[in-house]
Each structure stands twice: as C-alpha cells, then as structure tokens.
N, C-alpha and C positions, 0 to 999 in steps of 0.2 A: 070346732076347727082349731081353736088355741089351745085345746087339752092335745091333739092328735098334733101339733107342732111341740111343744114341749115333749111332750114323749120322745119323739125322737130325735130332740136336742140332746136329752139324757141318756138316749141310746149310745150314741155316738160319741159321748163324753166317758162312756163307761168304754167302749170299743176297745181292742189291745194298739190300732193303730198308730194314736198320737205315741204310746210308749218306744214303739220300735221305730217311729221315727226321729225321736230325740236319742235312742241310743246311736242309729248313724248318724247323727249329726258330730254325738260327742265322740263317735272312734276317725272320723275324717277331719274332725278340728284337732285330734292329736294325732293322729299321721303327718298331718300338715306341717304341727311344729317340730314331729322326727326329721323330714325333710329339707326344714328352714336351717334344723341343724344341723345335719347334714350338708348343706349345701355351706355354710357358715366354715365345718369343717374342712371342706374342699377347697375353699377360699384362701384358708389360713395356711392350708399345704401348700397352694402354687405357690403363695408368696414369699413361702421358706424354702421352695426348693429352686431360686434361682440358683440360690449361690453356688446349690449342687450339683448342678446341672453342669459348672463351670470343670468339676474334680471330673463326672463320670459320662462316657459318652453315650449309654444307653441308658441313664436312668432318667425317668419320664415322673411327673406331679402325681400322679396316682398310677396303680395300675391297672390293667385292662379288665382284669373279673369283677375289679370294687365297679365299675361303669356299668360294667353288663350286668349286676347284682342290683346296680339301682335301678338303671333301666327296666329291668322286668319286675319290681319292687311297683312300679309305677303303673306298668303294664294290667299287673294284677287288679290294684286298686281300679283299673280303670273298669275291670271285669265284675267288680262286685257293683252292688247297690243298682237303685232304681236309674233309669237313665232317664225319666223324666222328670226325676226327681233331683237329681246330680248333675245338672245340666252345668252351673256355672260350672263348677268344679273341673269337672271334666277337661273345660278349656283351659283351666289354668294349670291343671295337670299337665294336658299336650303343650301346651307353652314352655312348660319345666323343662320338658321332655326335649323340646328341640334346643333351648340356651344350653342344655348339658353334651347332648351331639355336637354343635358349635364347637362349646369348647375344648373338647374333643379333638377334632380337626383343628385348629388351631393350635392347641399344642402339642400334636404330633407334627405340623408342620414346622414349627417352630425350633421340635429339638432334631429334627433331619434337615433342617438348613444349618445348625450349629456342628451338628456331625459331618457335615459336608466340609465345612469350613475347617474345622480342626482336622479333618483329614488332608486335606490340600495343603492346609499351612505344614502339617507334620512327613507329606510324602513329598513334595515336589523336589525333583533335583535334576541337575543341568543333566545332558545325557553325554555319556564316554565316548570315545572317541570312535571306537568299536562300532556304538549303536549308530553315529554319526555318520562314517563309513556305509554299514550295511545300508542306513537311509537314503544316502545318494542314488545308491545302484536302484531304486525302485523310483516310480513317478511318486514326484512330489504329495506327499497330504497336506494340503491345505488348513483344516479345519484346525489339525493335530498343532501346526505351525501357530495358526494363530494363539490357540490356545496354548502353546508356551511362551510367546511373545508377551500375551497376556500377563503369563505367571512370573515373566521375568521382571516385567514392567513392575509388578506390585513386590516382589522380593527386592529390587533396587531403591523403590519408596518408601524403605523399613530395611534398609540391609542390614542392620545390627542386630534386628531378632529375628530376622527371617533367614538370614543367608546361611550358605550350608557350610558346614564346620570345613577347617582351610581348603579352602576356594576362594580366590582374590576377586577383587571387583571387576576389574580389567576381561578374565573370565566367564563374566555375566553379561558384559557390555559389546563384546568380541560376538559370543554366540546371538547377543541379540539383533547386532549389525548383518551378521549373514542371513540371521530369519527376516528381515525384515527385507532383508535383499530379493531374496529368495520370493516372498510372496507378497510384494508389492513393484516388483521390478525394475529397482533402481540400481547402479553399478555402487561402487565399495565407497569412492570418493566421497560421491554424496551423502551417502549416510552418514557417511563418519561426518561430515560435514553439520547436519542438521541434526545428528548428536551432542557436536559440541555446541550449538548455540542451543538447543532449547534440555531442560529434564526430559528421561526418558517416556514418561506418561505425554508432556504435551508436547515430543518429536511425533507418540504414535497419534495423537491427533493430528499434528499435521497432515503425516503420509495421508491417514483416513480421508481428511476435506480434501485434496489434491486427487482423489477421485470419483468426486463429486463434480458437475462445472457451475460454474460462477451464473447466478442470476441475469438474464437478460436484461439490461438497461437502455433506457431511452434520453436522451439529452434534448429539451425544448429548445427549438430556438429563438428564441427572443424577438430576432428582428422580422417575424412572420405573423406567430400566434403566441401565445398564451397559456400556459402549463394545462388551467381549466378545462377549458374552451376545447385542446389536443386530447384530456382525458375525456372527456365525451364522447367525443368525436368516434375515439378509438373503442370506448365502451361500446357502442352503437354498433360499431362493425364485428363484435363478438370478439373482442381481447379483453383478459382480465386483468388487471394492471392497478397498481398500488403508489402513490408518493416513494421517493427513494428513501426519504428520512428529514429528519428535520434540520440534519447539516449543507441541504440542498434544496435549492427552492427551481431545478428549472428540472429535478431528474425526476424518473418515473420505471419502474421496477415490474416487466410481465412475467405472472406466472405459467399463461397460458393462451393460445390465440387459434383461432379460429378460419383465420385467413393470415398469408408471406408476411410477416411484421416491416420487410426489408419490399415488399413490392405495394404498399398503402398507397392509394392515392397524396396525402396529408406526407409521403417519405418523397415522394419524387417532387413535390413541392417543395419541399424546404422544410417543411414546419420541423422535424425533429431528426435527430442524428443518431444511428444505433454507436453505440460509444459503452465500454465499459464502465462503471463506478469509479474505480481508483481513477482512471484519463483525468476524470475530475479533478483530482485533487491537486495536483501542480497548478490550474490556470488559476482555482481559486487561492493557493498562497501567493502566487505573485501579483493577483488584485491590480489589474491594470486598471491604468484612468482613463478619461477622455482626450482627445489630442497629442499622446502620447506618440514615440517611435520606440516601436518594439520588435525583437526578431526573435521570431522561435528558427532554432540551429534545426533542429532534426522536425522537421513538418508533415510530411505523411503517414497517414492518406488525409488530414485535415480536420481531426475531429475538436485538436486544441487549436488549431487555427482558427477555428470559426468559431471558436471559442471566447476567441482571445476579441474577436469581430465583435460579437454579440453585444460583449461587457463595453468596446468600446463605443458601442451604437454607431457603428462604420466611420468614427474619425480617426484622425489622425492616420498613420502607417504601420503595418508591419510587414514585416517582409518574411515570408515562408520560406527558408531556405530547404534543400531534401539534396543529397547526396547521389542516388539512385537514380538515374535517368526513365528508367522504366514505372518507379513508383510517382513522378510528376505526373500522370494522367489521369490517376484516381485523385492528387491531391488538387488538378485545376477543374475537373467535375465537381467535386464536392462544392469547394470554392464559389464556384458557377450555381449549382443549386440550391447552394443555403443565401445567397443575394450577398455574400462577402463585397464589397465594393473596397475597401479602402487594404488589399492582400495586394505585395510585389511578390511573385514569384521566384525562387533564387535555384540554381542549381551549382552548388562551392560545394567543395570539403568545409568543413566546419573551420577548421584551425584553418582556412585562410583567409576568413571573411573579415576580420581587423583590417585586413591589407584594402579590402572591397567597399565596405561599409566606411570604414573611419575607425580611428581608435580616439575613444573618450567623447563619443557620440550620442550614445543610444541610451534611451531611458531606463528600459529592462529588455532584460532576456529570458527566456525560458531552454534549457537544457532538457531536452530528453532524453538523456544519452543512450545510443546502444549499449546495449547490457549481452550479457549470458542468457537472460528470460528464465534463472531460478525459479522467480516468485509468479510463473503464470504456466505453470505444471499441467494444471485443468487442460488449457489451451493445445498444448502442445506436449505431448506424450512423448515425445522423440527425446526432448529435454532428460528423461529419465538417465539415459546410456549415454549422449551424445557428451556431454559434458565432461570437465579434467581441470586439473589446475592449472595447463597450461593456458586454458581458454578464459578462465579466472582473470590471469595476469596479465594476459594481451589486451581484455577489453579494459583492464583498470588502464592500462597505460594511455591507451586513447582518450580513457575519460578523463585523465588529467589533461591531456592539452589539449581534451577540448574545452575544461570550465578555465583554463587560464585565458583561450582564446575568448570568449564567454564574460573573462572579466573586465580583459583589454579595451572590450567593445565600451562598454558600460561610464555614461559622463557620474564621476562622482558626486559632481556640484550640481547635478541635474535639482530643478523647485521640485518636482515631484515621483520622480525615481529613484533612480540608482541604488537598484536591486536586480539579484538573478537567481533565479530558481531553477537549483537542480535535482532530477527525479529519475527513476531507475526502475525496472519492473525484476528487479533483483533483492532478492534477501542475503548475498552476501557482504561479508564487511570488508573485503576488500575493494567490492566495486561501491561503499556507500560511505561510511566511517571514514575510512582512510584516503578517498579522495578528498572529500571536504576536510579531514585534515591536513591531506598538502597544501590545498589550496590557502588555507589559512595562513602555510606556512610563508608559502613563493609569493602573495599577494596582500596589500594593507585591506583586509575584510573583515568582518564579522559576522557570527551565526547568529540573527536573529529567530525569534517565534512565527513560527509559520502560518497562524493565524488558524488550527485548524482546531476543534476542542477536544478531538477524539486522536486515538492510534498513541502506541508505545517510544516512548522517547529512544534516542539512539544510544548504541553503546558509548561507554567513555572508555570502558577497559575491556578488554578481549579477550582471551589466555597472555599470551606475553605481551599483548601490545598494549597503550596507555594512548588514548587519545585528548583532544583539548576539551575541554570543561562546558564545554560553550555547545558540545554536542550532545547536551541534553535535551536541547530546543529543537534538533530533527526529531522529524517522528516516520514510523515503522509501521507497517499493516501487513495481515498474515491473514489467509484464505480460514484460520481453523477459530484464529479469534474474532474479527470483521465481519467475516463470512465475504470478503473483496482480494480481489488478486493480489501477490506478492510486492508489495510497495514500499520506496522509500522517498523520504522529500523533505528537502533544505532549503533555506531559503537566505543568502549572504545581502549583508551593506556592504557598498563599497564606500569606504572611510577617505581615500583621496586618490588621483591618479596616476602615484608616484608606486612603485613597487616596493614590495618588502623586503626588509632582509634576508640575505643570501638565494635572493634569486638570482643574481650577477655578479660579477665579480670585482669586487671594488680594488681599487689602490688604497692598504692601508697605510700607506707610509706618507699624505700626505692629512694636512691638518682641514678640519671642516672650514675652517672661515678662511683659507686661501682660496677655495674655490672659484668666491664671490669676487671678484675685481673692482675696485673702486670707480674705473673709466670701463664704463660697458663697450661691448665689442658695435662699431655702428649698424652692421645690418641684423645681428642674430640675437643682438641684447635681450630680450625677452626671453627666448629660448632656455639662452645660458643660465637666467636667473632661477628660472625654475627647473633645472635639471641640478643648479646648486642646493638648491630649497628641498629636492629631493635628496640631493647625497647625506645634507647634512642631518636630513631626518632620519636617515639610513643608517647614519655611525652612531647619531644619539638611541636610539633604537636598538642596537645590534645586539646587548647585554641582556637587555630586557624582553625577548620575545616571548617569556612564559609570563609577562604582567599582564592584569585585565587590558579590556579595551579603553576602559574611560584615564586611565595613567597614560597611556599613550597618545589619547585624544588631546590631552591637557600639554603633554611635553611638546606636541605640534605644533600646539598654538601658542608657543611660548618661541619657539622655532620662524612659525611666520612672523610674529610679531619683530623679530630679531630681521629676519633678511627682507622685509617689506622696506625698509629704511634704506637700504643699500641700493633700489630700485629706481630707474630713473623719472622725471618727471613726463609729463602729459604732452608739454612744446618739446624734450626731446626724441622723446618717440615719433612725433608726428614726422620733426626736420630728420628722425631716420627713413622713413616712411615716403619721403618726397626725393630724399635722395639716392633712395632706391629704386622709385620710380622713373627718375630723370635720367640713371644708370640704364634702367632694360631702355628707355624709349632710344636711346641713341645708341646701344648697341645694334638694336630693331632697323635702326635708318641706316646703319651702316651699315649692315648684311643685304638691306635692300637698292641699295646704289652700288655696290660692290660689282652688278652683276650687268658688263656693258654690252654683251653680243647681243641680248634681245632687244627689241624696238622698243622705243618710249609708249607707255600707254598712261592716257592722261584720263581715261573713263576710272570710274569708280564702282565699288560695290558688283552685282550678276556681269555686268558690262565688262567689268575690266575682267574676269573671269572667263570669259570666253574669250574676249580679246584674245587673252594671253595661249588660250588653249587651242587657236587659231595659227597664230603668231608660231609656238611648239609645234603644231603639227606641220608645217610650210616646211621650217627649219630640216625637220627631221625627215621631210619628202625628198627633199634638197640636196641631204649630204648620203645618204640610203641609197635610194633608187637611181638619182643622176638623171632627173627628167632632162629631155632637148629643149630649144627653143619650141615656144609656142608659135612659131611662124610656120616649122617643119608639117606637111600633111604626110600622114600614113594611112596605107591604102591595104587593106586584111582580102588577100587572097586565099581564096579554097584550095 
C-alpha cells in the first residue's frame, strides 16, 4: 500500500501541471504590475491636466481609445486562464474595471460642466432693442425671463469681469427691473424700490420668498392652558406642529392639519390665537408689567391685545383703541373669547386720544401703525400693483402724528414705563427710519434696544438721507431671511414730558431766566414753573440736538437743579389751593341764590332733584298752555 502511494506521489511531482501553473501565475503577477502602472500613469495625467483643462475647452485627462484599449486589455485577461483557478483575480480585475468606468464618467462630467460655464460666461449678452421689441409682440417666455434674470443677477455680482464691453451698469439694472416685473408681477415703483434697498441677488430672493406664504402660527394663551398640554392636545387631533423657536415660549408653528385649525374645539375656547410670527414681535419689545396702564392705538382684530392681557395676567388696564367701527366686532369677540377681563374698548382716531386718555398718563404704548403692507406680499397679492409713492408719503405722514400723539400720552416719570413701541408691517424707510427719526427730532426720546436677539438693525443712511445714530437699535425682518412677514420695530424712552426742540415756536428774543418770576402767579404757580423748566431746557438744548442722549440728560439735571430753587414752598401751595377753593365755593353760592323765580327747596340730594323738576314742569304748564282755574268743570261732547 505505501509503495502504490509513493508511486503516485512521484507521478504527480513529475506531471507538467505544477510547471504551467507557476507559469500563469508569473504572467498575471506581471500584468498586474503593467496595470498598477498604468493606472499610476493615469493618475499622474489627471493631476497635470487640471491646469489644462483651464486653456482648452475640449481637452479631456486621457483620451477615449487609451480607455477603451485598457478596458479590453482587461477584458482579455479576463478570458484567458482557468476560471477556477483565477478566481481571486478575476474580482479584482472586475473591480479595476469598474473604478476606471467611474472615472470615466466623472471626468467627462466634470469637463462638460466647465464647458458649460465658460460658454455662458463668454456668450451672455443683454439683448438689443430689436430683439426686445420682437419679444413683446409674442406671449411672454417665462423660463427664457428667468433664466436671464439669473444671468443678470450673476454678471452684476462680478460686473468687472463679466460685463459686456461699453454697456453701463444702469443698463443691466434697467433690463433687469423690467424682467422682474414682467415675471413676477410687480409695477416699476416697486422694483426700483427693492432694488435700491437690497443687491441684486438678495432683491431676487426676496421676490422668490414673497411667493411662498408664511408659516401658520399659533399663539398660546396663557391665561387658559399651557404651550404643552395645547401641543398635545392638538397632536391628538391629527395637526403637525413644531415649537416657533426658541425666541418664543408661547408660539407654535403647523405644518400641516388634519381638521379647520381655526374651528378646534381648544380655538373656540380660548386656549390659542391664530396670530402671525412677526404680531409677536412688538408685544414682546414693549414687555409690559403687571398693574400697568397701557394703550394699544390701533387694536384690531385683537391678537396684541390679548397679548398685551396675557403678559399682564389680566391686571391693571389697557385700553384697545380701533379706528374702524366695523373692525370692533372681531376685536370684542376675540377679547370675550380669550377671557381678556381687564381690556376698555376705545373707538378714537388715534391722534385724538391725548385729548381722551390724558396727556402724561399712560405707562406704555404700543403703535401699530397702519402702513402700505410692503412687508406682507404673501398675504396680499393686490400689494403688488396697488402701491406708488404717493401712497408711501400719505401713510408716513399719519404715522408721524400718530407716534407724536403716541408720545404725548406716555408719563415720563412713570416707576415702570415710559416707553412706546412702534411697529409697521412695512419694509419701507420712509414709513420706518424716518418716522422714528422725526420723532426723535419733535420729541425729548430715545431709541433704545428692543430687547429682541435676532432681525437686521435699521438703516442710519439711505441714498441721500442720513439718519440718527441711535437707529441701529431698530430691527428689520424680511420674509427671504426669517422666513416671517415684512417687519419693523422700535422701541423709544421717553426722557421727560417737556418737548423738544423746534417742535414749537419759541420766542427767541427773550432770555431763559426771565421766564421764572420770582412771586409765582397765585393760582397757576405750578404750571408756569414747569413750562419755564421746559422753555429753559428748550434754549439750552437748541444747539446741541446732534449730541448723545446721556449730554443732554446731564445738562437737564443741571437745569432742574437750577429752577427747583425758584419753586415755591409746601404751606404756599397749599394757602394757593384753599384759595382757590374758597374762590369756586362762593362763586358756586352765588350762581345758586342768583336765581329768585323758583320756589325755595330746602330737600337735599334725589329729593331736591325732583322737587325742582316738579317745581319746572308746573312753571312751564303755566306760562305754555294757560291752564283755567281748577274750579271750572268741562264737559267733552260728541
């Protein structure tokens, strides 16, 4: 048995097989490294022919026969030798085979995205007047519009090496107002409008977001439930809904709902108020306190009102004033529904409610002012066309006398007011900038921070116009950067309740410390003191209205300190006060003894009251009608 096993150990050691399999072994271990350098080589071209790629617009890392030359190099190999013998191999051949395909398609895509681009960079140009022409006479192309909109937009973000040899800027900016007009459907005004405030790249994000609409929002309220407890609730009923963000702790943000978000059980109780994002943002800069009196000017349909409610846990007052007779119905619903208890209802003009309310009264204000409604596009599509400069200047004119009327109201000396926040659903700067700039001017205030962390501070400079320093503290929100309607919002102190210079018209020809009189006047002493106190702050002032706030705070109190001295004492105030009083009571007795035809009536209080209206009616039977004696009988025949 061991002889017949050796034997044919020695058979098989003599066999030709083991020799023909070390020969394929040694011709596929050096294909392999033809391959490896091969591919080494191929490596060493891409990375030398970026730079070439840059000079020539068709030339490519290899050519296309070297690929297909190794591909089938490959191919080959794959077709010789045993296949159960070459089995690793094999796969690593086909592995080869596909990283080289890859890269392949890759850098043919790579050098037809660069040919794209240097073709566009090198052909784009505005189109003549001609072709402009011929375009109008056919229905608009849309796609074509956009896509030179596009090309304008990026040849403007690089006009030095892009733009086309003389052709001014103006020319670039002109056609891209009319395409923009054209296929987004706004009138000329505007565009040119929202050209000059933002670059051309982020005006066409604008337009873009502005026809999108803005995120449904939800506003908790407070005095019911629970931000929590309401997102449940509303999960439960099949709404998808999110936190608004972490600048707000009562909102809440739907994507998508299942059943009327506006007919919930949890809405017609009160619990939440459909309410925009931005609405938010004025109730929280003005941060009302508890016990407060507060007046929002423009209050419809109520969603800062109950706002204003919430935060104060229904003390104190505010008064909802609304302009619109017709919009008080949604604003005393609301009101009624969200459990508002401590709301007066007002129906004034704005600019007369100083005369209503009090002047130097009120802790804060909140300004809504009517606006244009620039900044809420989504909303309101009509906005596109409807708008003009004259409609700019009208609303700005309102909103100044409505933030003066706004400031009037406001006790400077208030412990814990005396502040008024004004807000606009406007992106222009005439209705934003330059009212809080008059206001600055015509009134002793200040722009404070509005307490809010997010949104773009306000302009100080314009094109020609230069505003105050201090309006860096407003802040701006824009539908394209927020992803929140068209917003602005200021938030002023009022520094004392004297006016500023050149809101009126002083006498300059007399001197500040004549004003004060040594012997105060006996009934109005007070008065007079402090409309001295004012003039004289007025003329020290008058030089200096481009100096900070805190120079002027300081020259004030250098001011009071000065005419507090001239002020009369405590016992003669009061002996004015009593002889004022001893004045009306004996004017009073002698109007009422004056008058001798009626009868003496010696009753008091309801009694004497009818008495008298008794007493008037006899009188007036009397000398009227001409009754007979009550002795005469009269007999009424048929």
């Amino acid at each position: 048995m061991t002889s017949l096993v050796a034997s044919c150990f020695e058979e098989e050691q003599a066999s030709p097989w083991r020799e023909e399999m070390a020969s394929k072994l040694q011709k596929s271990s050096k294909k392999e490294r033809a391959l490896k350098k091969e591919k080494k080589v191929l490596t060493t071209e891409k990375t030398g022919s970026k730079n070439e790629k840059k000079k020539s617009k068709k030339e490519k890392v290899f050519s296309k026969d070297d690929v297909d030359a190794k591909l089938q190099l490959l191919k080959d190999d794959d077709d010789e030798g045993n296949s159960g013998s070459d089995e690793e191999f094999d796969v690593e051949r086909k592995s080869r085979l596909l990283d080289i395909e890859k890269a392949k398609e890759e850098d043919e895509a790579e050098a037809e995205l660069q040919l794209n681009i240097q073709d566009r960079h090198e052909y784009f140009r505005l189109p003549t007047s001609e072709e402009l022409e011929e375009e109008s006479q056919r229905a608009p192309n849309l796609p074509s519009i956009l896509q030179r909109i596009k090309d304008i937009v990026r040849v403007l973000s690089d006009f030095k090496a892009l733009r086309q040899e003389d052709v001014p800027r103006k020319d670039y900016v002109k056609q891209l107002s009319s395409d923009l007009s054209a296929y987004f459907g706004y009138n000329d005004f505007f565009v040119e409008m929202i050209l000059q405030m933002f670059p051309a790249a982020e005006a066409l994000e604008y337009f873009e977001a502005n026809e999108t609409p803005r995120p449904i929002c939800l506003r908790t309220n407070t005095l019911k439930a629970r931000r929590r407890d309401l997102a449940g609730v509303l999960i439960n009923r099949g709404v998808n809904l999110d936190p608004l963000g972490k600048w707000s702790k009562v909102g809440l943000v739907v994507y998508e709902s299942q059943v009327p978000i506006g007919a919930t059980p949890e809405y017609m109780a009160g619990h939440y108020m459909l309410q925009s994002a931005s609405s938010f943002l004025p109730v929280m800069a003005l941060a009302p306190q508890e016990k407060e009196t507060i007046v929002d000017m423009a209050a419809a349909p109520g969603g800062k009102t109950t706002y204003l409610a919430a935060l104060m846990k229904n003390t104190g007052v505010v008064f909802a004033n609304e302009l619109k007779e017709k919009r008080l119905k949604s604003l005393s619903a609301n009101l009624h529904r969200m459990g508002v208890t401590n709301a007066i209802i007002c129906n004034y003009d704005g600019r007369e409610l100083p005369k209503v309310v009090g002047v130097n009264r009120i802790d804060r204000v909140l300004l809504d002012a009517p606006c244009s409604g620039t900044g809420v596009v989504s909303k309101d599509q009509s906005v596109k066309m409807s708008k003009s400069d004259a409609d700019i200047q009208n609303s700005a004119i309102l909103q100044k006398e409505l933030i003066l009327a706004a400031i009037d109201m406001v006790d400077a000396f208030s412990k814990t007011g005396g502040y008024i926040v004004y807000s606009t659903c406007s992106i222009t700067v005439a209705e934003n900038e330059a009212v809080i700039d008059y206001a600055v001017k015509k009134r002793d205030v200040k722009v404070v921070p509005c307490g809010l962390d997010f949104g773009r501070p306000g302009f100080i400079r314009f094109r020609e116009k230069r505003f105050h320093t201090s309006l860096t503290e407003t802040r701006r929100f824009y539908p394209h950067v927020h992803n929140l309607d068209g917003f602005f919002v200021a938030k002023l102190k009022k520094l004392s309740n004297s006016k500023a210079p050149g809101s009126e018209k002083m006498n300059t020809s007399e001197e500040p410390d004549s004003v004060v009189t040594s012997e105060p006047d006996p009934i109005e002493n007070p008065d007079a003191a402090n409309e001295s106190i004012a003039e004289d702050t007025a003329h020290e002032t008058q030089d200096t209205t481009g100096s900070s706030s805190k120079s002027r705070s300081i020259k004030r109190k250098k001011l009071l300190r000065r005419d507090l001295k001239n002020l009369p004492s405590k016992d003669e105030i009061s002996k004015l006060r009593e002889d004022k009083r001893e004045a009306f009571r004996t004017k009073a007795k002698r109007k009422h003894t004056s008058d001798e035809s009626l009868p003496h009536i010696e009753a008091t209080g309801a009694a004497a009251h009818s008495q008298m209206i008794r007493a008037m009616r006899w009188i007036l039977c009397r000398s009227l009608l001409r009754l007979p004696d009550r002795n005469v009988n009269y007999e009424c025949k048929a």
